[in-house]
C-alpha positions as CSV (number, residue, x, y, z in Angstrom):
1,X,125.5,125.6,110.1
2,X,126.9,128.4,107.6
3,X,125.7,126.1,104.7
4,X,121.6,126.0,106.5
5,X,122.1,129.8,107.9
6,X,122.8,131.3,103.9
7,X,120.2,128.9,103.0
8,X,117.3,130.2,105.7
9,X,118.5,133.8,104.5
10,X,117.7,133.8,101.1
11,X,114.8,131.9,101.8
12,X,113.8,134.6,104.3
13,X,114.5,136.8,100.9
14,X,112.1,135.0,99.1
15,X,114.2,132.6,96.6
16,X,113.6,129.0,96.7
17,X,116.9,127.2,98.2
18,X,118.0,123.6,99.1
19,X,121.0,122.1,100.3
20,X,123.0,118.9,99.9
21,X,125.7,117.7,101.6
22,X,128.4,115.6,99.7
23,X,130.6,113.4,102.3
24,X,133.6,111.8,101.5
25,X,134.0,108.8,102.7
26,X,133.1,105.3,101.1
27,X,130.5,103.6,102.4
28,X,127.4,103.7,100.6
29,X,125.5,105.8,102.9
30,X,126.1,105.9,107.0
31,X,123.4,103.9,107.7
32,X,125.1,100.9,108.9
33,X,128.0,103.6,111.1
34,X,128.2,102.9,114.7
35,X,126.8,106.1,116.2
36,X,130.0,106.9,118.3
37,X,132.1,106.7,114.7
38,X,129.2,109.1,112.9
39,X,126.8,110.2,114.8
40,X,123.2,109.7,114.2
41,X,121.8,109.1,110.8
42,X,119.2,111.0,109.4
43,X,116.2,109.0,107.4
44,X,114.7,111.1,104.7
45,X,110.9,110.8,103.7
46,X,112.0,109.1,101.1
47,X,113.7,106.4,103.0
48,X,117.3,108.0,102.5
49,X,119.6,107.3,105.6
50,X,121.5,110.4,105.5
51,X,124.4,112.3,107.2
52,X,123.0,114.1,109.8
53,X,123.4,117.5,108.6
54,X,120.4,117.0,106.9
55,X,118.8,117.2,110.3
56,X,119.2,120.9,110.3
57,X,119.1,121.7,106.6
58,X,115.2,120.6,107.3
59,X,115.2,122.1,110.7
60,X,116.1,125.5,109.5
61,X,114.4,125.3,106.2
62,X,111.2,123.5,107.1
63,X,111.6,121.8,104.2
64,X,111.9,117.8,103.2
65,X,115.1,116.5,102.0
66,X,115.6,113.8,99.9
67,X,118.2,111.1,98.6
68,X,119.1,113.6,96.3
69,X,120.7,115.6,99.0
70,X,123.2,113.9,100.4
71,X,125.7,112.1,98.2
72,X,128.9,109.5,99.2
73,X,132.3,109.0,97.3
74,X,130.6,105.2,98.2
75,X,127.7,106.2,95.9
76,X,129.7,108.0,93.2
77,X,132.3,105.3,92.7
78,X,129.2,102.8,92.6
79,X,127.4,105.0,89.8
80,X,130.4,104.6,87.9
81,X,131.2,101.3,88.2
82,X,127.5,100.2,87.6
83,X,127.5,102.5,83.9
84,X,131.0,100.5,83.6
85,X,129.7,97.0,84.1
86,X,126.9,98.2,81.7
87,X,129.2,98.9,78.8
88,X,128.5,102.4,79.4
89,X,131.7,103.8,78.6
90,X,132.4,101.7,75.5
91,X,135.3,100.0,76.6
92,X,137.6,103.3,77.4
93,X,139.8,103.2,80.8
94,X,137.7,104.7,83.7
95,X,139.7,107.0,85.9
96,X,139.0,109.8,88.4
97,X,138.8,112.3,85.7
98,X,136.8,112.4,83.7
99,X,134.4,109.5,85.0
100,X,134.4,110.2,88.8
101,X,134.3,113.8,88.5
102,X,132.0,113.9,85.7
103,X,129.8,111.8,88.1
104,X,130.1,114.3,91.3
105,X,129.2,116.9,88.6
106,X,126.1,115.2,87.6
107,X,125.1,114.8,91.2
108,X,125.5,118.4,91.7
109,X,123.3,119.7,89.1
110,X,120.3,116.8,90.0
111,X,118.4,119.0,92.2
112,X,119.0,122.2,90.4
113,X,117.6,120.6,87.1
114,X,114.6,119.8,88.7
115,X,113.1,122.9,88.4
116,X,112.1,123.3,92.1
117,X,114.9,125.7,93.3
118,X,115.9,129.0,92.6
119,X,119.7,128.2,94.4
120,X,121.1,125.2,95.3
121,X,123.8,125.2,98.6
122,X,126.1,122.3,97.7
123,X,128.2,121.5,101.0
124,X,131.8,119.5,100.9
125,X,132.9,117.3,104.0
126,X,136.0,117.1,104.9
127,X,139.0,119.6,104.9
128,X,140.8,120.5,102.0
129,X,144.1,119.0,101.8
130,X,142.6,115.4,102.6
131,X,143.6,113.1,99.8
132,X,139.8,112.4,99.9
133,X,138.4,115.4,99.0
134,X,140.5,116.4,95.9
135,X,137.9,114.5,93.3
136,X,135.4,116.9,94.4
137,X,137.8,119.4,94.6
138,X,138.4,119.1,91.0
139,X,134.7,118.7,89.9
140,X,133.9,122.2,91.6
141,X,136.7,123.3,89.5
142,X,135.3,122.2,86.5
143,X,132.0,122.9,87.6
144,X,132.3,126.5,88.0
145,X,134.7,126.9,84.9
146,X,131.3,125.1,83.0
147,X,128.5,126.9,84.5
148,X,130.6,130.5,84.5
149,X,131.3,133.1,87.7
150,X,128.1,134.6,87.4
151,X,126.3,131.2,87.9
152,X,128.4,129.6,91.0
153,X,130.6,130.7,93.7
154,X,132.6,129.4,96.2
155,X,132.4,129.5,100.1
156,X,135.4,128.5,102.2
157,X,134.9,128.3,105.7
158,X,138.2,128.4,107.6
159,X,139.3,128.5,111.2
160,X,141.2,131.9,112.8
161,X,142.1,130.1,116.1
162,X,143.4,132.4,118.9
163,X,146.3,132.1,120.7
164,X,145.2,132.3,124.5
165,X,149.0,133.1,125.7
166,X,149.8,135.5,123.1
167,X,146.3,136.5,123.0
168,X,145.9,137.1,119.5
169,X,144.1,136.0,116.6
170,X,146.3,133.6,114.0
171,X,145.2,134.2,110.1
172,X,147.9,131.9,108.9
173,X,146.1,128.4,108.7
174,X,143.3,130.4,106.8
175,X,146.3,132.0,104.7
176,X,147.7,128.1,104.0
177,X,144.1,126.7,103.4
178,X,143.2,129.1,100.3
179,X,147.2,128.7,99.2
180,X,146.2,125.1,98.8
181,X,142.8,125.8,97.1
182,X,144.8,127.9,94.8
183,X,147.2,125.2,93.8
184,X,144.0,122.8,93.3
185,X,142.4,125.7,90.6
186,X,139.9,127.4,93.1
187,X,139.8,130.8,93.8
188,X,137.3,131.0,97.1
189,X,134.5,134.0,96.2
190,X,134.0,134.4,100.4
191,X,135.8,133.6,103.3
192,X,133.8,132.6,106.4
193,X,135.9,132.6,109.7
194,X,135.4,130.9,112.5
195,X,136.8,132.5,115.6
196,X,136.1,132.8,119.4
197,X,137.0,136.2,119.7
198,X,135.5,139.3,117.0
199,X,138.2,139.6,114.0
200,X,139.4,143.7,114.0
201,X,138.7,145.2,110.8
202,X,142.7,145.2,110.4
203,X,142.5,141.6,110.1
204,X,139.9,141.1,108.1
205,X,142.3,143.8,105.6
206,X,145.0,141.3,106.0
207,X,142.8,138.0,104.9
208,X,141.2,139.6,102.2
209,X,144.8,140.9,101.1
210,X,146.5,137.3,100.8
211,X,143.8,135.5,100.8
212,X,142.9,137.6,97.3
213,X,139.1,138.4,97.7
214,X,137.4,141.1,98.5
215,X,136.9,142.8,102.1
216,X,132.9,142.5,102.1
217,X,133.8,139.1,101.4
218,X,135.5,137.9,104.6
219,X,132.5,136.9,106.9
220,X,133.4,136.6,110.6
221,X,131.6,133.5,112.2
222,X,131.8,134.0,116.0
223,X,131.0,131.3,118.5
224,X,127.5,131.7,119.4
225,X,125.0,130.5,122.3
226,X,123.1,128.5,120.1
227,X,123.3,127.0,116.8
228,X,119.7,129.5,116.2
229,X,121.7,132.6,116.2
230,X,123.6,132.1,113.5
231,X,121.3,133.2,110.5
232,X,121.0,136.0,112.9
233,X,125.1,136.6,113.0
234,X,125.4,136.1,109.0
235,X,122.6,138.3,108.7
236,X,124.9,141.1,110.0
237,X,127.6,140.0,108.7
238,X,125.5,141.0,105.1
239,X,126.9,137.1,103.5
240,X,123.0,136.6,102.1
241,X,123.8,140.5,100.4
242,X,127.5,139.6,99.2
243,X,126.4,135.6,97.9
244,X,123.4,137.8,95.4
245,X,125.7,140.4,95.1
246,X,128.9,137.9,93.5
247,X,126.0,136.0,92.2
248,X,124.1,139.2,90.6
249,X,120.9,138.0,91.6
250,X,118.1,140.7,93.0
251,X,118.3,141.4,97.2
252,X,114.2,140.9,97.0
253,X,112.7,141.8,99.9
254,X,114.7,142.4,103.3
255,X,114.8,138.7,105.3
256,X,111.6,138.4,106.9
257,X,113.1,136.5,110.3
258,X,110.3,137.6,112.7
259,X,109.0,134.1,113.3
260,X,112.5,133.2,113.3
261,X,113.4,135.9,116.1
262,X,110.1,135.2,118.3
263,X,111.3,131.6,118.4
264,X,114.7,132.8,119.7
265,X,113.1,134.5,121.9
266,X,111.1,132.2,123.7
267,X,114.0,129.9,123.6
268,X,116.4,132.4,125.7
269,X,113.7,133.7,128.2
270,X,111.9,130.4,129.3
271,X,109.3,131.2,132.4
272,X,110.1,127.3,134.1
273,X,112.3,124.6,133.6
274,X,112.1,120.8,133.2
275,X,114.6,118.1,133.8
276,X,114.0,115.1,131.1
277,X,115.9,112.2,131.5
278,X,117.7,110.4,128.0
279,X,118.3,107.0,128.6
280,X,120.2,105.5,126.0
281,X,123.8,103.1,125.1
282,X,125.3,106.1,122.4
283,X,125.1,109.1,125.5
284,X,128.5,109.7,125.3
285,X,128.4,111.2,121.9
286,X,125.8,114.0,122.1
287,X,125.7,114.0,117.9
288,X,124.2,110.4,118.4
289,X,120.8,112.0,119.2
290,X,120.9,114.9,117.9
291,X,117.7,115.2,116.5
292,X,116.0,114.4,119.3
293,X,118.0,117.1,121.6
294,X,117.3,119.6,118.9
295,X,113.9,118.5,119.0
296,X,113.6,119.1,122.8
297,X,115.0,122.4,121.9
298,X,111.9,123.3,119.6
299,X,109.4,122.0,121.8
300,X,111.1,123.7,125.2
301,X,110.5,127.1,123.6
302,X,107.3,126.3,121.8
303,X,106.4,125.6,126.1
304,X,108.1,128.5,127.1
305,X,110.4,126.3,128.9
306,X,113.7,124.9,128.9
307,X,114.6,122.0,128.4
308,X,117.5,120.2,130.4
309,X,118.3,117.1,128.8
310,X,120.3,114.9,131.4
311,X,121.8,111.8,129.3
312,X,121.6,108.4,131.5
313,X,123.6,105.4,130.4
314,X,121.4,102.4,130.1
315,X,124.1,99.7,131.1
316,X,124.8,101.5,134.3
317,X,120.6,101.1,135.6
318,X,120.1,98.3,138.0
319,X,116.9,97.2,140.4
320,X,119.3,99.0,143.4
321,X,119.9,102.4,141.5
322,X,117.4,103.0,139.5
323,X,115.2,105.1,141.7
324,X,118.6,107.4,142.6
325,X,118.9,107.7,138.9
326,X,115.4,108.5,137.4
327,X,113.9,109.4,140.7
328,X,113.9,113.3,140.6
329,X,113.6,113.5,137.1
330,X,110.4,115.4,135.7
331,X,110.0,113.0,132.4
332,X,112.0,110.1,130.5
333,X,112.5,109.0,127.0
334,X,113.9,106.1,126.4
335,X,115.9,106.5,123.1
336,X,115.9,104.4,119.9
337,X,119.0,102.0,118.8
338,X,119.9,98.6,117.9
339,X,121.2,95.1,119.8
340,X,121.1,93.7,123.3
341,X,123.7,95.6,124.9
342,X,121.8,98.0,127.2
343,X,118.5,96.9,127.0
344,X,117.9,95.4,130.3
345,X,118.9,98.7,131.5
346,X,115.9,100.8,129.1
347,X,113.7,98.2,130.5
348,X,114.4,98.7,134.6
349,X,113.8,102.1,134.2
350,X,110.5,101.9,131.8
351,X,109.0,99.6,134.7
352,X,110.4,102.6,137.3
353,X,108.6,105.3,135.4
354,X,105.2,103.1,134.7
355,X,104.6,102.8,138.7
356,X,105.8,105.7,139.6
357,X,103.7,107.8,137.1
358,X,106.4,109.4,135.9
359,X,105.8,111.0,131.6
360,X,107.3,108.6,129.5
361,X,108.2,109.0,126.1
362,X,109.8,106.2,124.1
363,X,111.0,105.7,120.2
364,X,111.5,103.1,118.5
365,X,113.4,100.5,120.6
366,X,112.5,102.6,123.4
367,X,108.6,101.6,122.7
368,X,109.7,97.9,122.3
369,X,111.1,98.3,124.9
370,X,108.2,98.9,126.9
371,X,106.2,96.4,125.4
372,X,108.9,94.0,127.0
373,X,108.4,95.6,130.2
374,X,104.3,95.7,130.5
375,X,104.7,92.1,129.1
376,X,107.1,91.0,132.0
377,X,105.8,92.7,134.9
378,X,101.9,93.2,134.2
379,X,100.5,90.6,131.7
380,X,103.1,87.7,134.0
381,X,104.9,87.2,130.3
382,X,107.9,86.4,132.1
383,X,109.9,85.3,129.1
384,X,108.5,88.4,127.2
385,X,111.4,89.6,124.8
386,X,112.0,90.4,120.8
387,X,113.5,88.4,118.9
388,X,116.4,90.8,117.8
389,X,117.7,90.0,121.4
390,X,116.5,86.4,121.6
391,X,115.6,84.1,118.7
392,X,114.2,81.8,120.9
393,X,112.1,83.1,123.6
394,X,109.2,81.9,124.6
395,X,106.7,84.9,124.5
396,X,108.1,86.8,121.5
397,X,106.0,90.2,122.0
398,X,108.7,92.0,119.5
399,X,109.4,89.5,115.8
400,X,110.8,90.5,112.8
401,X,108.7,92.1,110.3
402,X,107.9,89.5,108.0
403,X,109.4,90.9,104.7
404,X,112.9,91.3,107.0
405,X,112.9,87.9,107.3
406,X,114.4,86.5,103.8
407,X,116.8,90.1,103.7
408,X,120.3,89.2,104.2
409,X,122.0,92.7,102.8
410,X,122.6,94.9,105.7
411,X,122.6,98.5,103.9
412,X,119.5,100.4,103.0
413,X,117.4,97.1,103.7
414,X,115.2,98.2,107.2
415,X,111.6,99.3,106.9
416,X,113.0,103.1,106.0
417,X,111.3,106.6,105.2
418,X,107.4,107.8,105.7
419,X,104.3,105.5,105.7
420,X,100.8,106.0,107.3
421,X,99.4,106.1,110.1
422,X,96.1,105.9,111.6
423,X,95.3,107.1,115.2
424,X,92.3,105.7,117.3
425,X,89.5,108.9,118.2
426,X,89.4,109.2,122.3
427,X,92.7,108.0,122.7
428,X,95.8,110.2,124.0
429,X,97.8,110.1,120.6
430,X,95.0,111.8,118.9
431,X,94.2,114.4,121.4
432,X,98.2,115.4,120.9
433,X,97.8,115.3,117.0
434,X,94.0,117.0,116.6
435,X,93.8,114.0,113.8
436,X,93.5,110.7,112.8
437,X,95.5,110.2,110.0
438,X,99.2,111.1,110.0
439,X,102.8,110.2,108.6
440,X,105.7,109.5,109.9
441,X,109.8,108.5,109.6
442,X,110.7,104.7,110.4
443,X,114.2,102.8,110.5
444,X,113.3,99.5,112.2
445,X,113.6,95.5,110.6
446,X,111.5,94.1,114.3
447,X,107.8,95.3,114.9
448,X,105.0,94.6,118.3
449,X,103.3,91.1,117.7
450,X,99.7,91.1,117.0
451,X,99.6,87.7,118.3
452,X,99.3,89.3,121.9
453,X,97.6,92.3,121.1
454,X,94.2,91.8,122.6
455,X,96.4,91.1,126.0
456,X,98.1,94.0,126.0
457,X,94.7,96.2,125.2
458,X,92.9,93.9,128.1
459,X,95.2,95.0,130.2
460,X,95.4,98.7,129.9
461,X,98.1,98.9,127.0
462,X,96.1,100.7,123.8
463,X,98.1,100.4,120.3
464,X,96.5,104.2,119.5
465,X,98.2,104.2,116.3
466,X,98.2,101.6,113.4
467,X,99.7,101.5,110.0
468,X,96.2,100.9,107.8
469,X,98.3,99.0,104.9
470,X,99.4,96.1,107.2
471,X,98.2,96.6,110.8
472,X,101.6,97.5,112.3
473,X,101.3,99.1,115.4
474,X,103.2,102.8,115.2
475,X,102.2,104.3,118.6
476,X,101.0,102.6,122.5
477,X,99.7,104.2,125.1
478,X,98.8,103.7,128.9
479,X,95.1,103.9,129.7
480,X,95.8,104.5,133.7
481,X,98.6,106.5,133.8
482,X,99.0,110.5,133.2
483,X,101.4,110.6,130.5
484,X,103.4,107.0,128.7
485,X,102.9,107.2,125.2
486,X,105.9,105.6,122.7
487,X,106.3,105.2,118.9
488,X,107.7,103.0,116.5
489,X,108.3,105.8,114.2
490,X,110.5,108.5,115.0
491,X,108.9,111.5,115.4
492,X,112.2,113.6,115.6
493,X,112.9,113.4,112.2
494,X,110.4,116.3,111.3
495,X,110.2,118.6,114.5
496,X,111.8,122.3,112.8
497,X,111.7,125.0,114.1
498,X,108.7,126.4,112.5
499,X,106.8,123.4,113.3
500,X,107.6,121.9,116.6
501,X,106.8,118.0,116.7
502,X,103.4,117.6,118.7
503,X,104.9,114.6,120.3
504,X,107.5,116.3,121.9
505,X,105.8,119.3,122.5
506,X,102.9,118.1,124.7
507,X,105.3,115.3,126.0
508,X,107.6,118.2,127.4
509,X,104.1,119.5,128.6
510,X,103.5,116.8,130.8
511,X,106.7,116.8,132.2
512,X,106.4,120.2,133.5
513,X,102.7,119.5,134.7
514,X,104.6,116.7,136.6
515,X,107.5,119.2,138.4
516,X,104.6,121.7,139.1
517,X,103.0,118.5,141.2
518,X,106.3,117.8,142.6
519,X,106.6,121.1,144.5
């Protein structure tokens, strides 16, 4: 959040800023990370699955990220052992210096070479100290000794915890955590503090005194309402002023944060309220969807209206409880994932909403979803299933997209990033979008069959949105009912805040058109 905040600042300020995120653990990428272990991963336009801090770099920024952004000790180490296998190195010993640092080093300076960005924000995972981290520990070392003080400068953000029974403030683990920077050969430039409570200007003498920086350089980060208010928060705290400042770059203009501040706004003083229903198999991990609550965020104040998102396990919906369950809800979505466990669950309650005329939103395996259910309970497909579930069902409505079929590599192998989109004129989808032709964010192997296509549009079931290349259907719809519209793409991958996803915004409409019905 510090990393997107300093970045929406100077932007706000006029330079042009990006971020990336280097993580270090091994895998590859997180796209094949159980949810619950990472949380969700975030698909790029460029078919990058990413950590999802991306998410709100690009929420923030209203900018695109890219692959380029988010980097993996799993990627580094397989750069280097690719140029190694290549003769490369001409037969010298790789080690971690010089060959994996020299590598973090040239991932760092990737987007900054590319002529695009005035700064460039380069955020580390982890905590110092982990055995992990110290390669890219090292390579910021280096980095900065290369480039010179003027050119980089480094951020530390720390924790001051407080002490509820002494009720005080504790600057030691910050005090310990720059000790260890130190020993490592990094001097932190600014401090940012995280703390519950404000830090007295006594202790913020007492950091900058052992901690060796200056006092305009220790930023307090206080716990805030909402992840929105920080740019605010650092705004006071001057860190956009003391980054230009250490950097001796030009202040520019003051921010211009009055879009920023009407959104925030709107968002604290809603005028109704609307309960939306998640169903899903990851709820117990908020971070799982976090895109999609953050997106419900942008489209709530965008409405005027908040938002309360009440997360509903789909193992625990049956026949006998899913009216107690959904029943006084003012709108559903049915969330994406993978594998049978849970399903039978998404699809009880799609067939609940559909008759009762309850809005209905559903991505991904949430729309599959309820092509499985309109197969089932309307067209008499009783054996209507996808294949991802059931190889051998008899009326395979979902299948495998037919270039997933000979992939055997799990990693980086799904139908990833933006493609096209073409929506039909007169139907709902492009009354929300005020166009026919879009793009949008997939991560999905299994697609709708066309074989039963005419059925499904027969019998009231409209694809309203088809990928022009290869006829893939992208987006259904319901002909007779006031608001079930789901996507094979996932829309929350580009709702910011400066540009609310129409999707969600006219689908958090409906909803509340539904609760002013209700009473």
């Amino acid at each position: 959040m510090i990393s997107a905040s300093l970045a929406k600042l100077l932007q706000a300020r006029g330079y042009s800023v990006t971020i990336q995120k280097f993580d270090p653990y091994i895998n590859i990428d997180p796209g094949t990370l159980n949810p619950y272990e990472h949380g969700e991963c975030f698909v790029t336009e460029d078919g990058a699955e990413t950590d999802l801090d991306l998410g709100h770099y690009e929420r923030f920024l209203n900018i695109p990220t890219s692959q380029a952004n988010n980097i993996t000790t799993g990627r580094i180490y397989q750069n280097v052992i690719n140029k190694e296998r290549q003769g490369e190195f001409l037969g010298k010993t790789v080690q971690v210096i010089p060959h994996i640092t020299d590598e973090i080093k040239r991932n760092m300076r990737l987007l900054g070479e590319s002529g695009n960005f005035d700064i460039v924000i380069t955020e580390l995972g982890g905590t110092v100290g982990d055995i992990e981290s110290l390669p890219y520990i090292e390579a910021v070392r280096q980095f900065k000794w290369e480039v010179g003080s003027n050119n980089a400068l480094v951020i530390h953000l720390t924790l001051i915890p407080f002490l509820a029974a002494a009720g005080e403030l504790k600057t030691k683990p910050t005090q310990h955590s720059v000790k260890m920077l130190l020993e490592y050969g990094i001097q932190p430039d600014i401090l940012v503090c995280r703390t519950e409570h404000h830090i007295s200007q006594d202790i913020r003498k007492k950091i900058a005194q052992f901690c060796n920086v200056n006092l305009n350089a220790v930023i307090e980060s206080i716990d805030a309402s909402t992840i929105y208010d920080v740019p605010l928060l650092m705004l006071k705290e001057q860190l956009d002023r003391t980054v230009l400042s250490k950097l001796k770059l030009p202040l520019k203009n003051e921010p211009d944060l009055e879009s920023w501040k009407d959104f925030l706004g709107r968002l604290k003083n809603p005028t109704a309220e609307v309960r939306i229903g998640l169903v899903g198999k990851y709820v117990e991990l908020p971070d799982a969807y976090k895109s999609i609550t953050e997106s419900f965020i942008h489209a709530g104040a965008f409405n005027e209206c908040k938002v309360r998102v009440e997360c509903i396990h789909s193992e625990g919906i049956t026949e006998e409880n899913v009216k107690a369950k959904l029943g006084k809800l003012d709108g559903v979505l049915v969330a994406p994932g993978f594998g049978a466990r849970g399903i039978e669950g998404k699809i009880t309650a799609i067939k609940f909403i559909r008759e009762n005329n309850i809005p209905f939103f559903g991505i991904c395996l949430g729309m599959q979803c309820a092509v499985i259910e309109f197969g089932r309970n309307v067209l008499g497909l009783t054996h209507a299933h996808s294949t991802e579930m059931n190889e051998d069902t008899e009326h395979a409505v979902i299948s495998m997209m037919e270039e997933q079929k000979k992939v055997t590599l799990k990693g980086g192998t799904m139908r990833l990033g933006s493609y096209p989109c073409e929506l039909k004129k007169g139907s709902k989808a492009y009354s929300i979008y005020g166009k026919s032709k879009i793009t949008e964010r997939h991560r999905h192997r299994y697609e709708f069959n066309n074989a039963f296509l005419k059925q499904y549009e027969d019998a009231g079931m409209i694809a309203s949105g088809i990928n022009p290349e290869n006829n893939l259907v992208e987006i259904v719809e319901l002909k007779n009912h006031p608001y079930f519209v789901a996507s094979q793409f996932h829309p929350e991958l580009k709702s910011t805040v400066a540009n609310p996803h129409p999707l969600f915004v006219k689908f958090v409409a409906a909803s509340l058109e539904h609760s002013k019905k209700k009473h």
